[in-house]
C-alpha positions as CSV (number, residue, x, y, z in Angstrom):
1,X,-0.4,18.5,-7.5
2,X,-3.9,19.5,-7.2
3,X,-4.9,17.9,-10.6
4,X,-3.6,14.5,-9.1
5,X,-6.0,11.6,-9.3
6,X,-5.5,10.7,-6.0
7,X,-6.8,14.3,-4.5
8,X,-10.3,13.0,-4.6
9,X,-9.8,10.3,-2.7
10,X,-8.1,12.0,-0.4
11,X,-10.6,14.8,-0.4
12,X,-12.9,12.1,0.4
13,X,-10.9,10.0,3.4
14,X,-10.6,13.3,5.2
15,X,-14.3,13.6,5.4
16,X,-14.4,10.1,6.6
17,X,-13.8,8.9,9.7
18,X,-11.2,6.4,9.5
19,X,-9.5,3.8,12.2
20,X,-5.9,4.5,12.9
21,X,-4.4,2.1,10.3
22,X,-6.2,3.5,7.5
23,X,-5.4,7.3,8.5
24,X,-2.3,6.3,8.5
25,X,-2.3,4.9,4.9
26,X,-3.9,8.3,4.0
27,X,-0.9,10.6,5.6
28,X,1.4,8.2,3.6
29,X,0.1,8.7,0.4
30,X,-0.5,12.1,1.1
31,X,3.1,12.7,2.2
32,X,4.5,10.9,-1.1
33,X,1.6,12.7,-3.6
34,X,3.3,16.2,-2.0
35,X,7.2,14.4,-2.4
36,X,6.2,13.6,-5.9
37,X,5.0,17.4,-6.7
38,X,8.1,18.8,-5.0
39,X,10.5,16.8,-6.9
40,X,12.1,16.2,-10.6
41,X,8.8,14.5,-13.1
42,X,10.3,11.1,-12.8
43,X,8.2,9.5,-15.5
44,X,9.0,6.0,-14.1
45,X,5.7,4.4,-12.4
46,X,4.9,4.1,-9.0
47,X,3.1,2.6,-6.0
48,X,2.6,3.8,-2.3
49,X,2.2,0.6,-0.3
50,X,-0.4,1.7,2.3
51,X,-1.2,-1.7,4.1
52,X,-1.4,-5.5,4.4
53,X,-4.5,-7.0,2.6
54,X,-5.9,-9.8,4.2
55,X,-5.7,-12.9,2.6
56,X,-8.9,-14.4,2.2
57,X,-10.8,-17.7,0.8
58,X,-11.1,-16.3,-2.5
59,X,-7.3,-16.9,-3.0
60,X,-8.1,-20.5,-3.3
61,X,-9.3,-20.2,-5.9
62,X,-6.6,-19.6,-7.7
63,X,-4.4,-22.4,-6.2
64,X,-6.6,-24.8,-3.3
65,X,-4.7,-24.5,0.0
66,X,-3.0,-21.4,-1.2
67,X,-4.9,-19.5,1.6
68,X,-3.7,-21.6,4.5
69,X,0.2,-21.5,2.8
70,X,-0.3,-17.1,3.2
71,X,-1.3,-17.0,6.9
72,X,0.2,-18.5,10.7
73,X,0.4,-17.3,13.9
74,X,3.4,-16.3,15.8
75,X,4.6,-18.0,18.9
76,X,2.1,-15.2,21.0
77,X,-0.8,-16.8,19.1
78,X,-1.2,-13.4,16.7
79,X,-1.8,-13.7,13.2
80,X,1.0,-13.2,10.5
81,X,0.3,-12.2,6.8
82,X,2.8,-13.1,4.9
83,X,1.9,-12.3,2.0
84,X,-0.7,-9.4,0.0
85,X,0.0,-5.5,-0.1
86,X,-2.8,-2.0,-0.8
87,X,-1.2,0.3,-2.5
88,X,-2.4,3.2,-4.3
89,X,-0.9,3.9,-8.0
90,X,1.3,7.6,-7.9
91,X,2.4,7.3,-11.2
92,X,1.0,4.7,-13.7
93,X,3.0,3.0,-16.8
94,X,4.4,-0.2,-18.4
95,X,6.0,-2.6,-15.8
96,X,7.7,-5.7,-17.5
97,X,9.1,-8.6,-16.3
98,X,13.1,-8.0,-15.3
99,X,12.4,-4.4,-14.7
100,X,14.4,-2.9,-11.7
101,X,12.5,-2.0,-8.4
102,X,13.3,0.5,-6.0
103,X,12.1,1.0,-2.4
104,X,11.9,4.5,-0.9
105,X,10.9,4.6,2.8
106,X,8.8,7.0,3.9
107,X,10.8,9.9,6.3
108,X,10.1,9.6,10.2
109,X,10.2,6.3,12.2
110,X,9.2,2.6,10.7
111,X,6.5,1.4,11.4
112,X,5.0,-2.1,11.0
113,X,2.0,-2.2,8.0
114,X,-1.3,-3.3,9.6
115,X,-4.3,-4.5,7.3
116,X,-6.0,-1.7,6.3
């Protein structure tokens, strides 16, 4: 899909040089921009998750002590995010409330999303 948006950007990351989570966000988009050429126009809209986003102060405000509600450590001390995604649009449109979501994974092994 050469006329794709999202070939810029890519265009663009693979000039770049980019740490391991964020090349990996790339190949995933990449892999589902060339799945979305290869298959039936499904006109419904969709998102490549690529990452975690890290919750920051900002969130606050929006609701004060929302920040420390989206974050905790595991019992190794490491930080969790539980909440906040990246994703990169593949296919805009209206999204109402009630609408049904699907979830596609990705072929190969799963992998856990890092912040990117």
């Amino acid at each position: 899909m050469a006329d794709h948006p999202v070939q810029g950007v890519l265009a663009a990351a693979g000039m770049a040089r980019l740490d391991e989570a964020a090349a990996r966000a790339v190949a995933a988009v990449a892999e589902a921009l060339a799945r979305d050429a290869e298959a039936d126009r499904d006109p419904r809209p969709a998102v490549v998750v690529t990452g975690l986003r890290n919750p920051c102060a900002q969130i606050n405000r929006y609701r004060a002590g929302l920040l420390k509600e989206m974050v905790a450590q595991d019992a190794g001390g490491a930080l969790v995010r539980k909440a906040g995604v990246m994703g990169v649009v593949l296919r805009g449109g209206a999204i109402r409330a009630g609408d049904p979501v699907a979830v596609e994974f990705p072929p190969g092994p799963r992998e856990p999303l890092e912040r990117v």
